[in-house]
C-alpha positions as a Markdown table, in Angstrom:
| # | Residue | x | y | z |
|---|---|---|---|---|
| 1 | Unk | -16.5 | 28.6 | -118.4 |
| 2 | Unk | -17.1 | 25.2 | -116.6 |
| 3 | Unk | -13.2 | 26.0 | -115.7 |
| 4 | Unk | -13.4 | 29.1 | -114.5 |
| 5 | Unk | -16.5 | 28.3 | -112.1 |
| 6 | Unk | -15.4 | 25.1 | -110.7 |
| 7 | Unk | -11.9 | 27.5 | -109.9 |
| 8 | Unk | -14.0 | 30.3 | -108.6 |
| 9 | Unk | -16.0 | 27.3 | -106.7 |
| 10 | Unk | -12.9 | 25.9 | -105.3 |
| 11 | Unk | -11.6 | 29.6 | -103.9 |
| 12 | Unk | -14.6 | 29.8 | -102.4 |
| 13 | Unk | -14.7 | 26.9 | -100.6 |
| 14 | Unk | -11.4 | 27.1 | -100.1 |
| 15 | Unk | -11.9 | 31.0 | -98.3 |
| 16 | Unk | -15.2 | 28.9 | -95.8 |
| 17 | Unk | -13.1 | 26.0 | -95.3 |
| 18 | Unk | -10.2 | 28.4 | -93.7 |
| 19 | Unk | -12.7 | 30.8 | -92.4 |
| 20 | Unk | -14.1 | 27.8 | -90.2 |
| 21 | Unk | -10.5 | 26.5 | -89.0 |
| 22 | Unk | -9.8 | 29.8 | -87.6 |
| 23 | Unk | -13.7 | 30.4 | -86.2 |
| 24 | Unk | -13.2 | 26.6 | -84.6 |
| 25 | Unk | -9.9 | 27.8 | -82.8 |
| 26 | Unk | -10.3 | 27.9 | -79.5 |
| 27 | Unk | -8.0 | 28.0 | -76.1 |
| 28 | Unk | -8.5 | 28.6 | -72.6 |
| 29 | Unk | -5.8 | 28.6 | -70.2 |
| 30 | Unk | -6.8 | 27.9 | -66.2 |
| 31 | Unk | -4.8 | 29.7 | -64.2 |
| 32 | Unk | -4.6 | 28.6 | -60.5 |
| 33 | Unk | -4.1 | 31.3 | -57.5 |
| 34 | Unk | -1.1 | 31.2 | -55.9 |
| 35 | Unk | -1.9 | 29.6 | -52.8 |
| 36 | Unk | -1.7 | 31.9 | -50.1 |
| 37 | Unk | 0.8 | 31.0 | -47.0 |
| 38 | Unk | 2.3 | 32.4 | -43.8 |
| 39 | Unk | 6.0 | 31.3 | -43.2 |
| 40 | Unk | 6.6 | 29.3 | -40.5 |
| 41 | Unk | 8.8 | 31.3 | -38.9 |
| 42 | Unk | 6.1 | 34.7 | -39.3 |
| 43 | Unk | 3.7 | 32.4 | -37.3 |
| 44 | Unk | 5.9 | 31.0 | -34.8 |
| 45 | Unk | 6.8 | 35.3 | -34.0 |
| 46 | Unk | 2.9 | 36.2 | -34.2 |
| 47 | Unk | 2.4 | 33.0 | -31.4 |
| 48 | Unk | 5.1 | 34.5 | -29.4 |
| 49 | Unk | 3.6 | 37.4 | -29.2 |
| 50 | Unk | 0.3 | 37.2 | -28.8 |
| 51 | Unk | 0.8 | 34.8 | -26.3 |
| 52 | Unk | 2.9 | 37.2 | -24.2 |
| 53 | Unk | 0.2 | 39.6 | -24.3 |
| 54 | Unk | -2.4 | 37.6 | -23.3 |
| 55 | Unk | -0.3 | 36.3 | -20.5 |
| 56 | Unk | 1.6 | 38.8 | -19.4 |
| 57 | Unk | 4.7 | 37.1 | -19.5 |
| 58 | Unk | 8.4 | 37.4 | -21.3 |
| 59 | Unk | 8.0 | 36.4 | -25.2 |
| 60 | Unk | 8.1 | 32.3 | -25.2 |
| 61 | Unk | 10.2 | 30.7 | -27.5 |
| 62 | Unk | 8.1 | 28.8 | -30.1 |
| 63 | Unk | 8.8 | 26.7 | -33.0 |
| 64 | Unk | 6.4 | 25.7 | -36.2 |
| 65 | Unk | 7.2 | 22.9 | -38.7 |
| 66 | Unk | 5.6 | 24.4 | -41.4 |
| 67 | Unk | 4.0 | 27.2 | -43.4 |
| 68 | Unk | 0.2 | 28.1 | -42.1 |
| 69 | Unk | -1.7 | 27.7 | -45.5 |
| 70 | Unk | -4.4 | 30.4 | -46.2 |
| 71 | Unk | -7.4 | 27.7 | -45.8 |
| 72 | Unk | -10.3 | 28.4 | -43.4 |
| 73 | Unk | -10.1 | 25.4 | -40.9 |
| 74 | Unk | -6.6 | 24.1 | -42.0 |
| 75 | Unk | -4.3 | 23.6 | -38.7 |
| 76 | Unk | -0.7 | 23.2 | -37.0 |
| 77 | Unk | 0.9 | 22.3 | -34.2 |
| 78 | Unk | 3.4 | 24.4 | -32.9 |
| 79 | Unk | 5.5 | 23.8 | -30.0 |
| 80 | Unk | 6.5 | 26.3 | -27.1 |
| 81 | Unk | 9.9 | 25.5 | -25.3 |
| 82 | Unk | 10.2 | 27.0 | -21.9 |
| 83 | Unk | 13.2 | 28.0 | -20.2 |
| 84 | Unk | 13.2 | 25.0 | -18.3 |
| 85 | Unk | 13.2 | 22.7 | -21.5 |
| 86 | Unk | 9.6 | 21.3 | -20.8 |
| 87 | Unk | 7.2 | 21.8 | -23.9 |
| 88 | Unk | 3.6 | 22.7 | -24.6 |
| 89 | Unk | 1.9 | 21.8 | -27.9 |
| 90 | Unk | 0.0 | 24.9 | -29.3 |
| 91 | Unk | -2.5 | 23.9 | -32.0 |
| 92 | Unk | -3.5 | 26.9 | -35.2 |
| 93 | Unk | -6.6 | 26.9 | -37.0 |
| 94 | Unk | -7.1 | 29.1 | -39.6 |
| 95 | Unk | -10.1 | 30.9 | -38.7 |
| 96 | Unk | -10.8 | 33.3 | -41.7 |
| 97 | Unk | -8.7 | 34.7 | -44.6 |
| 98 | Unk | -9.3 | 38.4 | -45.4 |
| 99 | Unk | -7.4 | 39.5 | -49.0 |
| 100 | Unk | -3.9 | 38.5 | -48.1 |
| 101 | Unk | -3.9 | 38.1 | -44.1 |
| 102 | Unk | -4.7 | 34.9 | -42.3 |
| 103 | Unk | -6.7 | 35.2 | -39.6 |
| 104 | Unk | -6.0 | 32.2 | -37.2 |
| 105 | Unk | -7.5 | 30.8 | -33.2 |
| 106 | Unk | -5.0 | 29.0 | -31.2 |
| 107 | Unk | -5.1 | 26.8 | -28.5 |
| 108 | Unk | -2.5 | 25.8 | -25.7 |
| 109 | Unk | -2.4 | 22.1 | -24.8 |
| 110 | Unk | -3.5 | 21.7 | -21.1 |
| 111 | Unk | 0.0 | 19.9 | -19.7 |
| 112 | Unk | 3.1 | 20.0 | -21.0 |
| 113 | Unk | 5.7 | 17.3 | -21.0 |
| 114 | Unk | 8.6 | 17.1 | -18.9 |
| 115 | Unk | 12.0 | 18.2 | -20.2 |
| 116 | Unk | 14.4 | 15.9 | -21.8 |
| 117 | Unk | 16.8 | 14.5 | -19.2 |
């Protein structure tokens, strides 16, 4: 009898011990959002144009060294190339971000430097 309960003991405990390995399991996996950007070359055609509506003027030709990251308050500088071959530094901020559109303010430097020779 001593036998059979010490084996009946040990199932038992046996059955709690695995019961609490599994209960005691745990994982969590963090899964970062993608971060949310705008190409530069998207932003360099959204300057153009918004800058030829608010002047009036023919579409300038702008360039942006990188992607605008989704990031209220995070900037670039562009820079506008005009026919002549004199430049103008246009600064982005990142105003708001709505879903998956970036809102951003620019801002025109007030000279612009000379073209090459």
């Amino acid at each position: 009898m001593i036998t059979a309960r010490l084996s009946a003991a040990t199932s038992i405990l046996s059955a709690v011990a695995a019961s609490a390995l599994l209960v005691g399991c745990s994982a969590s996996v963090t899964v970062d959002k993608p971060t949310l950007k705008m190409s530069a070359d998207k932003l360099a055609t959204m300057l153009a144009d918004k800058l030829a509506a608010t002047t009036g003027q023919p579409k300038p030709h702008i360039t942006c060294p990188e992607d605008l990251v989704g990031k209220v308050g995070t900037t670039t500088r562009c820079k506008l190339t005009a026919d002549d071959g004199s430049t103008l530094g246009v600064t982005v901020t990142v105003s708001s971000v709505d879903g998956d559109q970036i809102n951003f303010d620019f801002e025109a430097d007030d000279t612009a430097s000379p073209a090459p020779n």
